[in-house]
N, C-alpha and C positions, 0 to 999 in steps of 0.2 A: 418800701412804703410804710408812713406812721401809724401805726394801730387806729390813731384816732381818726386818721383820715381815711380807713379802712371802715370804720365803724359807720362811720356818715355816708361813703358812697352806698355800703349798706341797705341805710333806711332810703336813700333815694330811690334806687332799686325798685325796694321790695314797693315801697310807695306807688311807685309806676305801676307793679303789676297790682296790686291793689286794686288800683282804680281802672284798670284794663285796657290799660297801654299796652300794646304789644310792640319789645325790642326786634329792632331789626338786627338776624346772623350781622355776626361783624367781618365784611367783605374785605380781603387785607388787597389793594392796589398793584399790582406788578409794578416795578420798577423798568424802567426804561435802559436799556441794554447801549449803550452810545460806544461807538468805536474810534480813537483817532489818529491820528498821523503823530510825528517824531514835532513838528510842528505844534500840534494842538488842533490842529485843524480838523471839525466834524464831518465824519464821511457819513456810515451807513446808523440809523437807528432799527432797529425794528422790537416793537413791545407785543405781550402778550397781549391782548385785548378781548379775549372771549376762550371761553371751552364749552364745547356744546360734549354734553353725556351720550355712550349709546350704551344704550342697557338691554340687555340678554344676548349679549353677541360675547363669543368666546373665540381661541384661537387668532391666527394669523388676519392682519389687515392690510389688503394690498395698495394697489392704485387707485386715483379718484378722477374727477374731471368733473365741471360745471356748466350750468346754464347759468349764465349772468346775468341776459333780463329777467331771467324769471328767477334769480334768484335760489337758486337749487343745487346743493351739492351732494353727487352721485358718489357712493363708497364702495369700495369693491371688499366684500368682508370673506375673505378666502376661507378661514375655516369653522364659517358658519353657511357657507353654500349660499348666502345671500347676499344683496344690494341694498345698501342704504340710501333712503333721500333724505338728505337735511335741506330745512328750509332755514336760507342763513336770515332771513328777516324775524321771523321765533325765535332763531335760537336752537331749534330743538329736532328730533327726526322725525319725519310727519307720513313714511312710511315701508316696512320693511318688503322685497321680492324675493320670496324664493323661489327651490326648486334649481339653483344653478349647478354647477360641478367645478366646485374650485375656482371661482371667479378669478381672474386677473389684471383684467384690465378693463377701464369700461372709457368709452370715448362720446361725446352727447354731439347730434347734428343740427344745429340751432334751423335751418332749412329746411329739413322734414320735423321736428322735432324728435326726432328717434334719439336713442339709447344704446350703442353696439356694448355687449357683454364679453369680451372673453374667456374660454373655459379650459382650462388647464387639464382639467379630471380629465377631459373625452373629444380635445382640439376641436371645439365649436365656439362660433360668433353667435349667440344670442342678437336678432333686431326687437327692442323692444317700442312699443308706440307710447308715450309719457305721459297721453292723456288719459289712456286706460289702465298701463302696466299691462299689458298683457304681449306673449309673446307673436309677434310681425312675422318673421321666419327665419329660419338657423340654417348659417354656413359651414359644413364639414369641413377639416383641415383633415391632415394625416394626423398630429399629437398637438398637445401642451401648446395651445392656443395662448399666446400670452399678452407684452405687450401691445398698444397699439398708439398710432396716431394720426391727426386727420387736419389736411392742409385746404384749408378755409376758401382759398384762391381755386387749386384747382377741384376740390370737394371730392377727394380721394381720401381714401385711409387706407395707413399702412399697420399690418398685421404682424409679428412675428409669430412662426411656428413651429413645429418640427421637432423628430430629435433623429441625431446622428447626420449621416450625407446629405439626404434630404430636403435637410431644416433651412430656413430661411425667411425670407417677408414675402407675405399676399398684398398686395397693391387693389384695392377694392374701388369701385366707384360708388358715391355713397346715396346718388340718385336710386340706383336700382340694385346697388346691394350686389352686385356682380364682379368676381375678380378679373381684370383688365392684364395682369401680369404677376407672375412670381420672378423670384432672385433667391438662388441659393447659396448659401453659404458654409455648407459645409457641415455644422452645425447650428445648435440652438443661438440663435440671436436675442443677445436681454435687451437690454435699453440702448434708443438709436436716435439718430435724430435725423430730418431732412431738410435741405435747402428748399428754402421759399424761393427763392432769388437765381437759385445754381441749379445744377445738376445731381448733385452727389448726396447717395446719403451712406452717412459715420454708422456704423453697429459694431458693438460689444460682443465679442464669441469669445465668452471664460474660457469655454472647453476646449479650444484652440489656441487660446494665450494670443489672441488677436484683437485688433480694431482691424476690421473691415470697411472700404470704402467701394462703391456702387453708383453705377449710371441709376436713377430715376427712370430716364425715355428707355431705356434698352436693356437693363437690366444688368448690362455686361460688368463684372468686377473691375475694379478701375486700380487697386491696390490695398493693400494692408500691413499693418505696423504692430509691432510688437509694444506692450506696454513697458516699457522699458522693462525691470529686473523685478516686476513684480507679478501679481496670477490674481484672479479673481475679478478681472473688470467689470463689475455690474450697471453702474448708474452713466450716465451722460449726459452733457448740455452743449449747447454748442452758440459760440457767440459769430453770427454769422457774418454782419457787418464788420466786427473786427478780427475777421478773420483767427478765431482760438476754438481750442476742442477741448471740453474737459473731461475727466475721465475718473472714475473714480475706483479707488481698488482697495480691495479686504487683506492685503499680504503682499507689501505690510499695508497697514491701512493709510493711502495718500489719493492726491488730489492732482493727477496729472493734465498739463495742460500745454497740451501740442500747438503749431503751427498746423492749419487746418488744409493749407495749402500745398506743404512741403510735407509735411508727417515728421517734422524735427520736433522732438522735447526740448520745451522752453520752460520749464520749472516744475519743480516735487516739490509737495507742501505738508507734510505730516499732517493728519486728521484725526478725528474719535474714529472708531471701529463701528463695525457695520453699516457703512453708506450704503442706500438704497435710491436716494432721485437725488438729485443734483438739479435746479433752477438759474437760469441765467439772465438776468434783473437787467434790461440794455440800459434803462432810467439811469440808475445807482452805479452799474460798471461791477456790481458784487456777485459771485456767485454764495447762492443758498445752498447747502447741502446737510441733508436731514442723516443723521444716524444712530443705527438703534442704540447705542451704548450710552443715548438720552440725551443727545446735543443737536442745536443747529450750527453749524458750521460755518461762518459768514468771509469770504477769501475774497480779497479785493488785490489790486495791482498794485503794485507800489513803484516800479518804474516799467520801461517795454518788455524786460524778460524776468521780472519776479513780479511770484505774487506770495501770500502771508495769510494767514488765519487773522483777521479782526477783531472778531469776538465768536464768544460761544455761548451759546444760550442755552439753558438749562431745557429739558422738556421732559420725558420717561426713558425708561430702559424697552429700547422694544417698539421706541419710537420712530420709525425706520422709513417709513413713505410720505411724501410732503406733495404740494400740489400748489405751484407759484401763478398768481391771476393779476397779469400786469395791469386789465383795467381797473381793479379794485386796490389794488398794491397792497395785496394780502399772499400770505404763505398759509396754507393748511396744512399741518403736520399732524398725521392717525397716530394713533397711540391704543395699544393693542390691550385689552383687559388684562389681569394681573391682581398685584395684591388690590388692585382700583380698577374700578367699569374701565369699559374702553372710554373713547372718549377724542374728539377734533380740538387742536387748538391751536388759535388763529392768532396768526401774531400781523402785525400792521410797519410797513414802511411809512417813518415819519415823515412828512410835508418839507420838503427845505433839503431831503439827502440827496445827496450827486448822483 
């Protein structure tokens, strides 16, 4: 830049505040993430479009879930023993719950309005009522209450819990808050997922070097597969209509993704390291997979038995839990404080992607 035109932006400046303009911070745009084919052809976008701050929360940030009409996203902040509510129409969190034990998962029931908590510290379900915060009543497990998820249709939630022989999923009815069935699995089940449509549900047992598959009505094991040559299966999505299982694992760190119906591996995709949730976009055809070594991970198909990394999206180290909201066609990815607040940040599927 010319000295002289250095000297003039200068007096413009100073001019401005002079007279008591006040400069707006200068807000730099995200760019726009675009992925394409050998073609040219545009598949998936998805851009940052917001970070909402959480301030005074330190440690581990686990799982999240939303109320969509009301606009409310729930954070499970593991090691600060609380729950966050962000209110995505602010912007901002508009209210901290404590008093939890190791939060891990939280599931919202737009029907009662309730809040299920999971608690890892001391294997309880937290019900919370959302127009008080205050706690409804708490469901003992044996341990390490952790994920959960809740099928809208039949208005059941499923728990996983346990450690050792034990462990397995609680099958809850979310009317009254009463477990209807357990399924065990041997050990600790991490991320699962259930047919809407079918019978079966897919669970992750690291500690067995398994995918477990499970009657729903009966409970009765139905089969399980080995992740092929790798350990660590933590996250999962499941494309249920097209029949795919994704699976995701730390060693080495890839993106498996079976025939849901056979338990055949139909391709390994090399990933960033530490995957934690895995979204499966039926819109787009892409899987989202958040990992803490600071990426999204965007895996699309490229013919019936490959598929390929598309793009990868910058986010934090440690950015590790994500939360995909097909009616918004938004991805929330937590981001855990560090040398920076923690912090949500929301990236947006563009209008027009397959």
């Amino acid at each position: 830049m010319k000295p002289r035109f250095v000297l003039i932006l200068t007096l413009i400046i100073a001019g401005f505040v002079f007279l008591g303009f006040e400069l707006a911070p200068f807000q730099p745009i995200a760019p726009k993430t675009a992925s394409t084919t050998t073609s040219g052809t545009k598949q998936a976008i998805l851009s940052l479009i917001q970070t909402i701050p959480i301030q005074n929360v330190a440690g581990r940030i686990d799982h999240m879930d939303i109320d969509v009409q009301g606009q409310r996203l729930f954070v499970a902040a593991l090691g600060n023993n609380s729950v966050f509510v962000v209110d995505l129409a602010k912007g901002r969190v508009i209210r901290s719950i404590a008093g939890f034990n190791e939060p891990q998962g939280v599931v919202y029931i737009p029907q009662t309005h309730s809040l299920l908590v999971s608690n890892g510290g001391n294997g309880t379900v937290d019900v919370i009522d959302t127009s008080t915060f205050g706690v409804v009543r708490t469901i003992t497990f044996s341990a390490d209450a952790d994920n959960m998820r809740y099928d809208p249709v039949s208005k059941l939630v499923y728990v996983s819990f346990g450690v050792g022989y034990g462990a397995g999923l609680a099958i809850m009815n979310s009317t009254n808050d009463k477990v209807v069935r357990e399924i065990t699995f041997g050990n600790h089940p991490e991320s699962f997922e259930v047919e809407r449509n079918g019978t079966r549900i897919f669970a992750n047992v690291p500690t067995l070097d398994l995918i477990m598959v499970a009657n729903k009505s009966t409970g009765r094991l139905m089969n399980s597969w080995p992740p092929d040559d790798a350990t660590a299966n933590f996250p999962m999505a499941l494309d249920e209509k097209g029949g795919r299982l994704f699976v995701g694992t730390w060693s080495p760190p890839r993106l498996l993704v079976f025939d849901s119906n056979s338990g055949k591996l139909i391709s390994s995709v090399t990933i960033s390291t530490d995957a934690d949730d895995i979204s499966y976009d039926s819109t787009t055809g892409f899987a989202y997979v958040s990992c803490g070594e600071g990426f999204v991970n965007v895996v699309g198909q490229t013919s019936t038995n490959a598929y390929t990394v598309v793009s990868k999206l910058p986010t934090r180290e440690g950015a590790r839990t994500s939360l995909f909201v097909p009616a918004l066609h938004r991805l929330f990815v937590a981001a855990r404080a560090g040398n920076l607040p923690a912090e949500i940040l929301v990236f947006e599927v563009a209008a027009g992607s397959p």
